[in-house]
LOKE-29370 format. One line per 10 residues: for each residue z, x, y of C-alpha. Coordinates in nm, 4 decimals. Last residue first. Layout:
Z,X,Y; ...
# end
This chain:
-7.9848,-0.2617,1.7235; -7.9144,-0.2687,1.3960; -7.5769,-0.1982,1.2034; -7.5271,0.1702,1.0748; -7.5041,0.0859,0.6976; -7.6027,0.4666,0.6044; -7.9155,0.3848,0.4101; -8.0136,0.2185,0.6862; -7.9453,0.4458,0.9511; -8.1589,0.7017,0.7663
-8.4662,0.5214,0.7556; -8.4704,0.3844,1.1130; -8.4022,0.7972,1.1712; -8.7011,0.9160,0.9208; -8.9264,0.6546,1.0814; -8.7976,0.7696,1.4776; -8.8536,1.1452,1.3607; -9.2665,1.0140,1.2559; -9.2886,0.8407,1.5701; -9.2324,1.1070,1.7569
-9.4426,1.3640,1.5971; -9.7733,1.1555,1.7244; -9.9834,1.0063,1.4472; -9.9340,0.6264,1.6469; -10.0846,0.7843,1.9232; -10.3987,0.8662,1.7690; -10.4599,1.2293,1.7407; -10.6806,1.4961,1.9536; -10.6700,1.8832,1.7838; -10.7283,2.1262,2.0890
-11.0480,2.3077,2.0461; -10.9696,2.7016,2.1006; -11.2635,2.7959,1.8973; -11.0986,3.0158,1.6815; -10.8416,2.7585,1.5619; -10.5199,2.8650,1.6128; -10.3075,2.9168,1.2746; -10.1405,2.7443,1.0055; -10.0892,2.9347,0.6688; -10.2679,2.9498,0.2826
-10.0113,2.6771,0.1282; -10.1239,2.6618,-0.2060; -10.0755,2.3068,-0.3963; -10.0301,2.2951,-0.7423; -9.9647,2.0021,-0.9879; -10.0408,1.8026,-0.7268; -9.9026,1.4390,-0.6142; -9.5600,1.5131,-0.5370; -9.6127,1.8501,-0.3058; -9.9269,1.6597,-0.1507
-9.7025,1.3689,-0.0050; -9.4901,1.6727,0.1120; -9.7764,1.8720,0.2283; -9.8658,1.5503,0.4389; -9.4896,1.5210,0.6025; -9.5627,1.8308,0.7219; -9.9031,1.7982,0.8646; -9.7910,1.4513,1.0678; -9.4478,1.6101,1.1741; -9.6720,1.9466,1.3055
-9.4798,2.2216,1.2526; -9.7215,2.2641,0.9801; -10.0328,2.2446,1.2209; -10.3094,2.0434,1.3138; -10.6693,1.9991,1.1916; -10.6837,2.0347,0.8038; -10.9432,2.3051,0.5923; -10.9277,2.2187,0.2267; -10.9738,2.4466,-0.0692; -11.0108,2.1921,-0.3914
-10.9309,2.3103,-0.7417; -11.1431,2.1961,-1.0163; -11.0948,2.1044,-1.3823; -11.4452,1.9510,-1.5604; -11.5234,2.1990,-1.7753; -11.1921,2.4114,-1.9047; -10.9691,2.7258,-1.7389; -11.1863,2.7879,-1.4669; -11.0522,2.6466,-1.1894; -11.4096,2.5135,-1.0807
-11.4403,2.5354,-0.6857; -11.4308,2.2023,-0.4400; -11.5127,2.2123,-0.1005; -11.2900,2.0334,0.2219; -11.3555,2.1625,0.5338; -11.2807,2.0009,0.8828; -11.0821,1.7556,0.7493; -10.9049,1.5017,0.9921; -10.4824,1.4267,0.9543; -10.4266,1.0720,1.1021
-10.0859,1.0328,0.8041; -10.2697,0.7927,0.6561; -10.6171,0.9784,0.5847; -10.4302,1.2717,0.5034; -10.2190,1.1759,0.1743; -10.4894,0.9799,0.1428; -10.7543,1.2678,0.0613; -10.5243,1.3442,-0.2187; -10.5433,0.9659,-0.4032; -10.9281,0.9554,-0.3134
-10.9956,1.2160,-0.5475; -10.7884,1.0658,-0.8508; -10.9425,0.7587,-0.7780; -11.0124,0.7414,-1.1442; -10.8579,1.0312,-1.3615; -10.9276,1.3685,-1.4355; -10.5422,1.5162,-1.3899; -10.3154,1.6294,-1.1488; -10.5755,1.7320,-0.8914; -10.5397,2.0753,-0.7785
-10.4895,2.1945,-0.3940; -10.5714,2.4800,-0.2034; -10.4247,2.4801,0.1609; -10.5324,2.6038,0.5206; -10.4005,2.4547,0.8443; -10.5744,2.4824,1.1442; -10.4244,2.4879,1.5306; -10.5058,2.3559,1.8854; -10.1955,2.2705,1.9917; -10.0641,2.5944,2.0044
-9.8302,2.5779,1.7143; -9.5278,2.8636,1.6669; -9.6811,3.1602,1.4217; -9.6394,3.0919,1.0435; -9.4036,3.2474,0.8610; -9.5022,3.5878,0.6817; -9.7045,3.6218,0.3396; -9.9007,3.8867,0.3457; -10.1701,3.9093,0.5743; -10.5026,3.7709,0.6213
-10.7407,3.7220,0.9011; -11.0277,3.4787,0.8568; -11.3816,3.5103,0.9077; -11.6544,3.2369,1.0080; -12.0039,3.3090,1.0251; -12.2418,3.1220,1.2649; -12.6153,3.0367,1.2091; -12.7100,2.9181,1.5730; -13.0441,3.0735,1.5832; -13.1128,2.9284,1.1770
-13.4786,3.1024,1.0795; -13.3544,3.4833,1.1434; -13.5614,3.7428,1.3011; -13.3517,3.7942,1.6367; -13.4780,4.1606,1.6120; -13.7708,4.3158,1.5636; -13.8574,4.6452,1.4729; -13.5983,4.8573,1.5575; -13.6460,5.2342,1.4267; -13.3342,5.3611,1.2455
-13.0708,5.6024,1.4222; -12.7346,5.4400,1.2429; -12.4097,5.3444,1.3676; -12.4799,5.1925,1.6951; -12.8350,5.0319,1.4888; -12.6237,4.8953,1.2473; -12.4431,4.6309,1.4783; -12.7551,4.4275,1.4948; -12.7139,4.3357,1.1019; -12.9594,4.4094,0.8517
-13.3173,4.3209,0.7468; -13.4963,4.6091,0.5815; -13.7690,4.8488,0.6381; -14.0529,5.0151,0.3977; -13.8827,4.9747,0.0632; -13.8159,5.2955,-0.1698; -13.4709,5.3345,-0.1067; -13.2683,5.6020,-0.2354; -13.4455,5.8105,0.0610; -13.1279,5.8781,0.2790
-13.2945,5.6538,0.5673; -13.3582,5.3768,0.4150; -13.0497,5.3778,0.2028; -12.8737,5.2956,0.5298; -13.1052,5.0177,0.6014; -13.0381,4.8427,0.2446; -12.6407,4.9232,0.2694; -12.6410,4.7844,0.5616; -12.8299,4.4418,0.4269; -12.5940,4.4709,0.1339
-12.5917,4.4787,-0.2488; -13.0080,4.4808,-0.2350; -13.2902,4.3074,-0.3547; -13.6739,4.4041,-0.3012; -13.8619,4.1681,-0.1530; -14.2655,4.1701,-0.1145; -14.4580,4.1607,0.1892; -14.8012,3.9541,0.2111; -14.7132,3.7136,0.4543; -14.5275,3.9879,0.7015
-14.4891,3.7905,1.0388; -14.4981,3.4244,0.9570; -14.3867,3.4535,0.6181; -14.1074,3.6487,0.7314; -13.9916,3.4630,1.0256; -13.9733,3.1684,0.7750; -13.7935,3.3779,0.4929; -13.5311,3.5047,0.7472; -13.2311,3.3193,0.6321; -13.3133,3.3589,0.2368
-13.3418,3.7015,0.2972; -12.9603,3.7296,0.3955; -12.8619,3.5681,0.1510; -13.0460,3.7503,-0.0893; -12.9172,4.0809,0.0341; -13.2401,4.2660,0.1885; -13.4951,4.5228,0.1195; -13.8856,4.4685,0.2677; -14.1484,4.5866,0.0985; -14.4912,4.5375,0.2852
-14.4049,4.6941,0.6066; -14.6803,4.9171,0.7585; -14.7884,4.6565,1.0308; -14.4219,4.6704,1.2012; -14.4655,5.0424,1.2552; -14.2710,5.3099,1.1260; -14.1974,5.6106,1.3231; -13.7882,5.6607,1.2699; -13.7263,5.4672,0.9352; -13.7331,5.0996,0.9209
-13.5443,4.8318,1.1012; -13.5508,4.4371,1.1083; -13.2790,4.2856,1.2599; -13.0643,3.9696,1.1541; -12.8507,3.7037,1.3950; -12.5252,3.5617,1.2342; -12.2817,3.4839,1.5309; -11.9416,3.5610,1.4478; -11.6473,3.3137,1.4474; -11.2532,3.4459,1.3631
-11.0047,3.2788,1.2358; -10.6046,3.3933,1.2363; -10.3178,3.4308,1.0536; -10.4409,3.3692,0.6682; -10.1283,3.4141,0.4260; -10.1268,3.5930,0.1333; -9.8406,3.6284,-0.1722; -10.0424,3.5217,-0.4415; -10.3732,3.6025,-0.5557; -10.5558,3.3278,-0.7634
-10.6803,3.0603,-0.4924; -10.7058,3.3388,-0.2284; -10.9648,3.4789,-0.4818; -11.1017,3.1942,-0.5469; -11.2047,3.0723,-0.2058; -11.3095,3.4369,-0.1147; -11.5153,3.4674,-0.3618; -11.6764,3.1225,-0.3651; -11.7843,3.2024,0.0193; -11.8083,2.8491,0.1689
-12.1255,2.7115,0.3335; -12.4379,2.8461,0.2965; -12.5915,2.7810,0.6824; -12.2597,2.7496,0.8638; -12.0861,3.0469,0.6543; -11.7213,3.0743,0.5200; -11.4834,3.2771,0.4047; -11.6029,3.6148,0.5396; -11.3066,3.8730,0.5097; -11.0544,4.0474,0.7236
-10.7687,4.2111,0.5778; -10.4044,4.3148,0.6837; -10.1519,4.5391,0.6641; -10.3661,4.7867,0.4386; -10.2346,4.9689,0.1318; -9.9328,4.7666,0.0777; -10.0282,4.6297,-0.2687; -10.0504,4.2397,-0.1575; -10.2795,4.3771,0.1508; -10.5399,4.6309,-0.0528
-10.5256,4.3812,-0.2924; -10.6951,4.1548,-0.0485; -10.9710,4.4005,0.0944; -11.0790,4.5351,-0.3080; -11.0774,4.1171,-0.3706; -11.3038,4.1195,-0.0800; -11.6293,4.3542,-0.1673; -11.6831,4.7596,-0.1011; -11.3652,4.8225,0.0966; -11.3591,4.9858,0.4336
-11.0217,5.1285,0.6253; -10.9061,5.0645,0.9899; -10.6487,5.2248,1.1218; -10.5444,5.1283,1.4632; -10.6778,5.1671,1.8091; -10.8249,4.8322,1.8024; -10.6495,4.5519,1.5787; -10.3824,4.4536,1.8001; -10.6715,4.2540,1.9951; -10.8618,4.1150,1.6761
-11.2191,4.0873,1.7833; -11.3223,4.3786,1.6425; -11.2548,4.2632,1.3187; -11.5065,4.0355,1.3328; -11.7680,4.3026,1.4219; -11.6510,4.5085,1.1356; -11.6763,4.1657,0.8976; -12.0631,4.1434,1.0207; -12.1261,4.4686,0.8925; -12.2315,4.7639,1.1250
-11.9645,5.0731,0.9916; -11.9592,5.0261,0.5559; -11.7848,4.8321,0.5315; -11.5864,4.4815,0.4002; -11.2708,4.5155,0.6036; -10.9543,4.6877,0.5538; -10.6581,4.7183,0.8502; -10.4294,4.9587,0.8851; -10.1425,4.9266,1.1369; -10.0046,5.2619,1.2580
-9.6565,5.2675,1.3666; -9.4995,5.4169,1.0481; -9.7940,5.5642,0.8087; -9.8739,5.2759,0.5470; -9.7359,5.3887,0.2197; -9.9733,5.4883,-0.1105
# end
């Protein structure tokens, strides 16, 4: 299957209503263009390395659970990506039920766990003697509402749903964590990265060499002296044995950056593998603040002292 010439097609995790549609939407050449759903995020990425979709947008990590393992690994595992943008979306849940119900005749409710897990407190409050009934999705639990697969009463979904879908609202705003944010990431295959803005994240996966003391501490130096902050840094199993894990690490600045660069070097030596996911602007705009002494100039004037040495120049 070939992409049709001057269309862009982009898959996300569907169907219509998800959170990943309404990150999508934020993507400015995204609108107009193709865009294609996929049932779960490795479907999204190999629909990128094997041409079917120019690029994907998938959940990657949440402010309430953290990172999303499948995302992690999957990038981890499948080569030729590259993430070129981030993308925040607000988490807040609905409750709807089929045309006519009332909030007082909910007793099962359907939900993804996660999801359910967010709302429990509104729950309790509201509906203390409902029961839960799992589902894949929260759209897929209020679309089955209304098709009669599903035998629950209402379900928790997304706000989005309900200009997709003609379900009866019956509350909204229902989960426990108000500012419960999800973030998404873009991801293409692999290109160079865009020029820095200044306010810019750089993505990498990196394996320890071996399980040794300090071992740890040895790759977190390789930022720590360079000024390089973390703004994520999780660890997943690798799989292959107990005990071997693969870190996925979120750095502030960018790989034009001197600082960055010279850090992926240091990491280059240490690791056994390092993935290079891409450098890209931060969603929220922040510019990334550095001591002096971090600054790109003093890193060129290093590698110059350096090199005039080792050429006999006389000092200055």
């Amino acid at each position: 299957m070939t992409i049709e010439a001057g269309i862009r097609t982009y898959s996300y995790l569907g169907p219509a209503g998800t959170f990943t549609e309404a990150a999508l939407a934020q993507v400015p050449e995204a609108r107009g263009q193709e865009w294609r759903t996929v049932r779960n995020v490795g479907e999204a990425l190999a629909d990128v390395v094997e041409g079917r979709s120019d690029a994907a947008m998938i959940a990657i990590e949440n402010s309430v659970d953290g990172g999303v393992s499948t995302a992690q690994d999957a990038l981890a595992t499948m080569p030729g990506l590259r993430i070129v943008g981030e993308y925040l979306v607000p988490v807040a849940f609905v409750l709807v039920a089929r045309p006519g119900t009332r909030l007082e005749d909910v007793s099962l409710v359907a939900a993804h766990p996660v999801a359910y897990a967010q709302c429990l407190r509104w729950l309790g409050r509201e509906l203390p003697a409902h029961a839960h009934l799992p589902a894949a999705s929260n759209v897929a639990a209020a679309v089955d509402l209304l098709d009669g697969t599903s035998t629950a009463d209402a379900a928790i979904a997304p706000p989005g749903i309900l200009e997709h879908h003609e379900l009866e609202l019956l509350a909204e705003n229902i989960g426990d964590n108000q500012n419960a944010v999800t973030r998404f990431v873009l991801v293409s295959r692999t290109v160079a990265p865009p020029s820095p803005t200044g306010a810019d994240k750089t993505s990498l996966i990196v394996e320890l060499p071996d399980d040794h003391p300090g071992a740890l501490l040895e790759m977190l130096e390789q930022f720590a002296t360079r000024g390089i902050n973390l703004s994520l840094l999780a660890s997943r199993p690798i799989g292959d044995e107990l005990g071997r894990y693969r870190f996925v690490i979120d750095a502030d600045g960018h790989v034009h950056d001197e600082r960055m660069a010279d850090a992926l070097l240091g990491l280059r030596r240490f690791s056994p593998k390092v993935v290079f996911l891409g450098s890209y602007p931060r969603a929220d705009r922040a510019i990334v603040r550095y001591p002096d002494r971090y600054s790109d100039d003093v890193f060129v004037e290093a590698r110059d002292w350096l090199r005039a040495l080792v050429s006999g120049a006389p000092e200055e």
